[in-house]
N, C-alpha and C positions, 0 to 999 in steps of 0.2 A: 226482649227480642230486638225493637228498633233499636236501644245502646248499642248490640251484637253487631247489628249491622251500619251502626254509625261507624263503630272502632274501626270495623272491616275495611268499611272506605277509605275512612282518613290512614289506615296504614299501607293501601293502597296508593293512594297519591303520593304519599310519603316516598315509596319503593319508585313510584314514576317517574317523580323528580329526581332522584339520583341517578336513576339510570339514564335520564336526559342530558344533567350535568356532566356525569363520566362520560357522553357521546361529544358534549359540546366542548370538552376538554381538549380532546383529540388526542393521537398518539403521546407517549411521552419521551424524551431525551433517547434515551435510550432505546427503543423500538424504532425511532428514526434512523440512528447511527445504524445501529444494527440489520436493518433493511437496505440502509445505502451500499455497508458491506458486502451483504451478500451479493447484493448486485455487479458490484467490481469484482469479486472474485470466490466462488461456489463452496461453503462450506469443506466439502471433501479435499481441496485445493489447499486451502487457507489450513488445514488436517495434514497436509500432508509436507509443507513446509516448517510444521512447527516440528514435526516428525524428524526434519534435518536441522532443529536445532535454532528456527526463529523464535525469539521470544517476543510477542506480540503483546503488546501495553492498552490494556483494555481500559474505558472510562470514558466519560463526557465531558471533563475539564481537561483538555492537553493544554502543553505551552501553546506559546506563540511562534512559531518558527519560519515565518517570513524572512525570506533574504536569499542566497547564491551562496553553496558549500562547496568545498573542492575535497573530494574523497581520494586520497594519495598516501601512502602505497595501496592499493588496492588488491586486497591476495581474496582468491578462491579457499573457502572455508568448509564449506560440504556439496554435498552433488549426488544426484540419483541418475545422473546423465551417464551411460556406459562411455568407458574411457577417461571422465574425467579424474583429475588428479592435483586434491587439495593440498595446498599450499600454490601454486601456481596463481603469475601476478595477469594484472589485468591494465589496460591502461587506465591511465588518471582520469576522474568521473567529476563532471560537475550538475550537480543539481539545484535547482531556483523552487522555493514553493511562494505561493502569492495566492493574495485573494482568498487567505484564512476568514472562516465564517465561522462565528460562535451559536447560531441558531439551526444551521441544517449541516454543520461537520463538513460542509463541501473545501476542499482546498484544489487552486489548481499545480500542477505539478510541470516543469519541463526538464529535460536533462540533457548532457551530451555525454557518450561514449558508457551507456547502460546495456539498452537493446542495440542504438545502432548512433552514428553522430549525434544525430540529433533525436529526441524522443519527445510527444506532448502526448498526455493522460485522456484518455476519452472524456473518461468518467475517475473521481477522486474523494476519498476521504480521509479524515483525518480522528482519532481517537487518542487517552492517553488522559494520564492525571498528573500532578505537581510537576515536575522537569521532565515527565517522562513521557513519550510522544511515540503510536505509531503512523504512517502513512499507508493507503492505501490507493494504488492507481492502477489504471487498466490504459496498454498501447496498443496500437495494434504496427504488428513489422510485417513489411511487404519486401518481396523477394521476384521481381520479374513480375510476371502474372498472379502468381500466389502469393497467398497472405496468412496471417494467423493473428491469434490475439493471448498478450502475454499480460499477467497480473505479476504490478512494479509493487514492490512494500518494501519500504524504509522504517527501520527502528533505531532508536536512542533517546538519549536525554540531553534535552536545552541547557547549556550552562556559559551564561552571559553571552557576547552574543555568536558564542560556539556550539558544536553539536560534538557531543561527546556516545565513546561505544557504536557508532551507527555499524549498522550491517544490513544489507540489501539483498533483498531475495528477490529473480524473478523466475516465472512458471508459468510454460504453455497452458491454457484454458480453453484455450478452440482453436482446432488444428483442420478443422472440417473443410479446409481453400488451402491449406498446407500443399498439398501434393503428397509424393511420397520420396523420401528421402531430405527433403529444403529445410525444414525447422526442426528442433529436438522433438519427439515425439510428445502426445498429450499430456497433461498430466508428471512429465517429469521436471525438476529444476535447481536453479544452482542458489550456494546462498557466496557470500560475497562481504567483506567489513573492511574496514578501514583498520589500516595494521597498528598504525601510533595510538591509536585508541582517540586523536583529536581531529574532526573536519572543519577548518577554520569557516569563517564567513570573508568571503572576498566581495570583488566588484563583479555586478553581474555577466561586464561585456568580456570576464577572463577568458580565456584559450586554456582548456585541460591538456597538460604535453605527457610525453609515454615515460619522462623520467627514466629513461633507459632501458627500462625494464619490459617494456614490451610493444609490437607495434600499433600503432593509433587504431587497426583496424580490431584485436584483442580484446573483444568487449566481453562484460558477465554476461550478457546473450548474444554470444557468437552463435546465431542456431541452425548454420550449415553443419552437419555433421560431419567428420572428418572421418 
């Protein structure tokens, strides 16, 4: 009987200690990222762009994709926004990512001529494996007194020190300071790619021009509704 209760213990302690170790380990890779995510932009959301066709690069080894890209031609690719009409150009878009982190996925993001001239990311992350890389960031556009908050996602693949395939989707997420009639309604949004299939890397301080094709005001979140 006392072996009985000796095993008992020692298989006891046994079970303690793991279950301390798996506490003192903490979250892992992947439950980070994936928490950061959802945070920037609400599962159903994140559902509902891939529904128009984003193909979003999951994993915890992305490249490195530091630097300022210039997104030129820029054409409208799909849309749940009433009225809109895929194929239609947007103007030339430049995006900067910096301050890539390989321990908590955080990257920060700024851009001009996405949501509005100028655009920087509340909150941001980064996922993706071998060349292949998504971004995800959250802005918020203000409009007068009213505001709303738009989740930015960038997809493609790093290839030297270009960004190849990218396409850029963004999507109202909180419209609740919107007003009624100012931004695209909740929940709906446009997706967006780069026509040549190539985003060079340029110098950060470039100027994005409308390339004729449309006016500088043109943006993938123009979210006046017309």
């Amino acid at each position: 009987m006392k072996r009985i209760l000796t095993f008992s213990f020692l298989i006891s302690v046994v079970l303690f200690s793991c279950s301390k170790d798996e506490k003192a380990k903490g979250p892992s890779n992947e439950e980070i990222l994936t928490k950061k995510i959802a945070d920037i932009i609400p599962q159903k959301y994140l559902d509902t762009l891939k529904l128009l066709g984003l193909n979003v690069h999951e994993g915890v080894n992305p490249p490195n994709v530091e630097g300022t890209y210039k997104i030129a031609p820029h054409k409208l690719d799909s849309s749940n926004v009433p009225g809109d009409r895929p194929g239609s150009y947007f103007s030339d878009a430049l995006v900067t990512f910096s301050e890539q982190s390989t321990t908590d996925y955080s990257i920060k993001l700024t851009g001009k001529n996405f949501l509005s001239y100028a655009d920087t990311s509340i909150a941001t992350a980064i996922s993706g494996s071998g060349n292949n890389f998504t971004v995800y960031g959250k802005v918020k556009a203000v409009n007068g007194t009213y505001s709303a908050v738009f989740a930015l996602v960038f997809t493609g693949t790093k290839e030297g020190n270009d960004l190849k395939n990218v396409r850029v989707a963004i999507i109202n997420i909180d419209n609740s300071r919107g007003g009624s009639g100012i931004f695209i309604q909740e929940g709906t949004g446009r997706i967006g790619f780069d026509e040549d299939g190539t985003s060079p890397k340029v110098a950060e301080k470039s100027a994005p021009e409308s390339g004729g094709r449309s006016a500088l005001t043109n943006t993938l979140g123009h979210f006046l509704q017309q």
